[in-house]
C-alpha positions as CSV (number, residue, x, y, z in Angstrom):
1,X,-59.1,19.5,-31.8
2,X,-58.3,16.9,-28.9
3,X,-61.2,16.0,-28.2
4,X,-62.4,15.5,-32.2
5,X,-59.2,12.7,-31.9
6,X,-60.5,10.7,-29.2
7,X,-64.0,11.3,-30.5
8,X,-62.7,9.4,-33.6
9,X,-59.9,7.2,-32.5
10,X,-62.4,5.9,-29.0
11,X,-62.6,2.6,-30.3
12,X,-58.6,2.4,-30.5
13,X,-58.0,3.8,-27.3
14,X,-60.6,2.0,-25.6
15,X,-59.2,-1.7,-27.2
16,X,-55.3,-0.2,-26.3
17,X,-56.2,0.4,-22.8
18,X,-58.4,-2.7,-22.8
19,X,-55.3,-5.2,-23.7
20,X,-52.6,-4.0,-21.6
21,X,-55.1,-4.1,-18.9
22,X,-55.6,-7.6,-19.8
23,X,-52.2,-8.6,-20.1
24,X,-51.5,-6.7,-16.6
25,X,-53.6,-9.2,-15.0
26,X,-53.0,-12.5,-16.7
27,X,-49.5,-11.3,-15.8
28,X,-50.0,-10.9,-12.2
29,X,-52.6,-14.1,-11.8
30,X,-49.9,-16.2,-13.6
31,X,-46.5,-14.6,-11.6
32,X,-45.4,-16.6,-8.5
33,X,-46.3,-15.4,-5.0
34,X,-43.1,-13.8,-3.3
35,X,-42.8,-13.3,0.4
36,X,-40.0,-11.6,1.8
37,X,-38.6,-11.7,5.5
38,X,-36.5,-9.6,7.5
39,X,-33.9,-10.1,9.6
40,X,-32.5,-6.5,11.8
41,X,-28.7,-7.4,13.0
42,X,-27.5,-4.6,15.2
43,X,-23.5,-4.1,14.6
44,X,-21.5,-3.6,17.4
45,X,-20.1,0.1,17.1
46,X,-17.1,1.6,18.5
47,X,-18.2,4.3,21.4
48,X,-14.5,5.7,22.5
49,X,-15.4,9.5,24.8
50,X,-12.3,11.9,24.7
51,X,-11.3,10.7,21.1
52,X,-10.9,12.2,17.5
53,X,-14.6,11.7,16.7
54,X,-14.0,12.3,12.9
55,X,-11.9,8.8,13.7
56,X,-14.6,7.2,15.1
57,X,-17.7,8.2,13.1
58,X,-15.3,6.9,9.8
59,X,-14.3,3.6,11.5
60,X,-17.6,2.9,12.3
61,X,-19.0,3.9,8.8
62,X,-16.2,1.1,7.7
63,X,-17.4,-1.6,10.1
64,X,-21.1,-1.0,8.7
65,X,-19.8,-1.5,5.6
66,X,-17.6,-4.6,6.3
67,X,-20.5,-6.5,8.3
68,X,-22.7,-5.5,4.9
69,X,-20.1,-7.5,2.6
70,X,-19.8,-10.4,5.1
71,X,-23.7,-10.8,4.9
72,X,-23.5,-10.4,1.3
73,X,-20.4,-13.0,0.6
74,X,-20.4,-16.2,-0.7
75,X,-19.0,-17.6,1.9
76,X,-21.6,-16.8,4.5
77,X,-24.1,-17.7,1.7
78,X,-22.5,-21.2,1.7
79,X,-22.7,-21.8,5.1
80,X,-26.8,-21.2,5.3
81,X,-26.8,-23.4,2.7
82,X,-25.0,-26.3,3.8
83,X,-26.4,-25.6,7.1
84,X,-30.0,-25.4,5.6
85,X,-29.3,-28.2,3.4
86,X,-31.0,-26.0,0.7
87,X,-29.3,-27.5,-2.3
88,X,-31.2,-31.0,-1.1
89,X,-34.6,-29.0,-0.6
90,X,-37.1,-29.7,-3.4
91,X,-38.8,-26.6,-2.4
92,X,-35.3,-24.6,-2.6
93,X,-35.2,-26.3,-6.5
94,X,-38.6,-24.6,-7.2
95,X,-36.2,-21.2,-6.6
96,X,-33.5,-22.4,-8.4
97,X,-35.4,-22.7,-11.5
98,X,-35.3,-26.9,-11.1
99,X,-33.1,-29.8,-9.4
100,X,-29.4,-28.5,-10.3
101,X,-27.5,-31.3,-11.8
102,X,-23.9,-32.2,-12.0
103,X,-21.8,-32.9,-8.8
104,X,-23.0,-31.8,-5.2
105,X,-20.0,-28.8,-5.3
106,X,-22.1,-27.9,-8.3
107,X,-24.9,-28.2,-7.0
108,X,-24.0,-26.0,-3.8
109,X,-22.4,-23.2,-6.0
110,X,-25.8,-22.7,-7.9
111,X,-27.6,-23.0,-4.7
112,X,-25.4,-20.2,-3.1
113,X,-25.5,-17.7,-6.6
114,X,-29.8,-18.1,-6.2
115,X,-29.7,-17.0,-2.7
116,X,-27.3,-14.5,-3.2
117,X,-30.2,-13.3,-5.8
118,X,-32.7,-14.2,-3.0
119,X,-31.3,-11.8,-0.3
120,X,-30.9,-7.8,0.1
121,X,-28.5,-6.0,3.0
122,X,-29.2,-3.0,3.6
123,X,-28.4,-0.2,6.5
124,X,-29.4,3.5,6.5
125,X,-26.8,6.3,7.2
126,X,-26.5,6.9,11.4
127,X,-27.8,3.0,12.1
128,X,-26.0,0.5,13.4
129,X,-29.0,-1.9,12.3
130,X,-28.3,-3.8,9.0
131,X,-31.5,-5.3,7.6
132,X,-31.5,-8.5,6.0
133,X,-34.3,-9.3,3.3
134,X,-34.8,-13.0,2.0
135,X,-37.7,-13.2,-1.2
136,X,-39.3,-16.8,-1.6
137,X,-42.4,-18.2,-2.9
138,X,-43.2,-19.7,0.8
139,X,-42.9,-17.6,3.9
140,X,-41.1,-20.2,5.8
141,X,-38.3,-20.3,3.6
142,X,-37.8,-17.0,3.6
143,X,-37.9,-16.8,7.4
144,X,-35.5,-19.8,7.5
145,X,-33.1,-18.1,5.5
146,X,-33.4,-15.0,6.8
147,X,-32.9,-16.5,10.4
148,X,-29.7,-18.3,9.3
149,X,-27.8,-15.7,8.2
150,X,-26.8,-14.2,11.6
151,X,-25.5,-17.4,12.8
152,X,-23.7,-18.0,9.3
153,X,-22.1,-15.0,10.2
154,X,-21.3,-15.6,13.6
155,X,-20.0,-18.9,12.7
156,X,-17.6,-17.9,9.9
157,X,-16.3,-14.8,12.5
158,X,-15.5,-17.8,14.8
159,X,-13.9,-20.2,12.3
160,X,-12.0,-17.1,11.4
161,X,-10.8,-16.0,14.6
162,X,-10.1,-20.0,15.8
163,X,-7.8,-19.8,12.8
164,X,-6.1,-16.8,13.7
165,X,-5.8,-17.6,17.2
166,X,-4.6,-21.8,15.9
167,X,-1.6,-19.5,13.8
168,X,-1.1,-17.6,16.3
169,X,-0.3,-20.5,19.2
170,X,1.7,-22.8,16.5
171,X,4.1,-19.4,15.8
172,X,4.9,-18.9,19.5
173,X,5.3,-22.4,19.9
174,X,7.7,-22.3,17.1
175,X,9.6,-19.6,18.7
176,X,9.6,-21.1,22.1
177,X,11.1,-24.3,20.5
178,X,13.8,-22.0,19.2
179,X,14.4,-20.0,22.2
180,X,14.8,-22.9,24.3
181,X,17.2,-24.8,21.4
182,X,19.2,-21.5,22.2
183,X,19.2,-21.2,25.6
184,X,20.0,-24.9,25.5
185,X,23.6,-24.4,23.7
186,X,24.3,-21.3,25.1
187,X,23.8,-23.0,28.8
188,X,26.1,-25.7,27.3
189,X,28.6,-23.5,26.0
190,X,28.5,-21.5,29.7
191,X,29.2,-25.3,31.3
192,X,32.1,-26.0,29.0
193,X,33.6,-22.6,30.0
């Protein structure tokens, strides 16, 4: 009986088969070509001996996934991008869909929400390697990007740690300048004893 249906329905099947075939390829002639580069950024692990190894094995499974979010924030996506100058790039605009208008904080937002789009982390379970993938119509552009990201990284961990360390100075500072105001009166109060 099957064969009686495509015996009399060929013609319909062969045209059906024929057209998506057709439109597969225009499809793929017409579609952009994307090249994708990786970036492997090995994440320093915590390796105590004679420690709770349950302790370990979930702190590190927590710094994995911290240094994944950091790659994958806007912040660090920001800093390629105004170290790249992407949002100036007329081959970055070709990404973006066209030159982004409006002010150059706009223009740097939409710039950072296409190469979010642009970019995959990843890691596998029992790596410390995180890989970074960049997708772009030209393969320098996505080795520049994916290149960037590590030091994007790097430098945000610095800014961040300069800050900490900056708070960190002004507060003892603060309570040196008070420990001295009291060691001041009480050494007067001693002298008018």
């Amino acid at each position: 009986d099957l064969i009686r249906i495509f015996e009399r329905h060929k013609f319909l099947i062969l045209a059906i088969v024929a057209a998506v075939t057709l439109a597969t390829l225009a499809w793929q002639l017409l579609s952009p070509n994307l090249y994708q580069a990786r970036a492997n950024i090995q994440v320093e692990l915590i390796d105590d001996t004679g420690t709770n190894q349950a302790d370990i094995l979930a702190r590190n499974t927590q710094r994995l996934a911290n240094e994944r979010k950091l790659y994958r924030s806007r912040n660090s996506a920001r800093t390629v991008v105004e170290s790249l100058a992407l949002h100036e790039d007329p081959a970055f605009h070709a990404e973006m869909g066209g030159a982004p208008s409006g002010s150059e904080s706009d223009q740097i937002n939409k710039a950072v929400s296409t190469l979010l789009e642009m970019t995959r982390v990843e890691s596998e379970d029992g790596s410390d390697l995180i890989e970074l993938t960049a997708t772009a119509r030209s393969p320098e552009m996505a080795a520049e990007i994916a290149n960037a990201f590590p030091a994007a990284v790097r430098d945000l961990k610095r800014t961040r740690s300069e800050a900490r360390r900056q708070e960190l100075l002004d507060d003892l500072g603060a309570e040196r300048e008070a420990r001295v105001a009291v060691a001041k009166e009480a050494a007067d109060a001693l002298a008018e004893f």
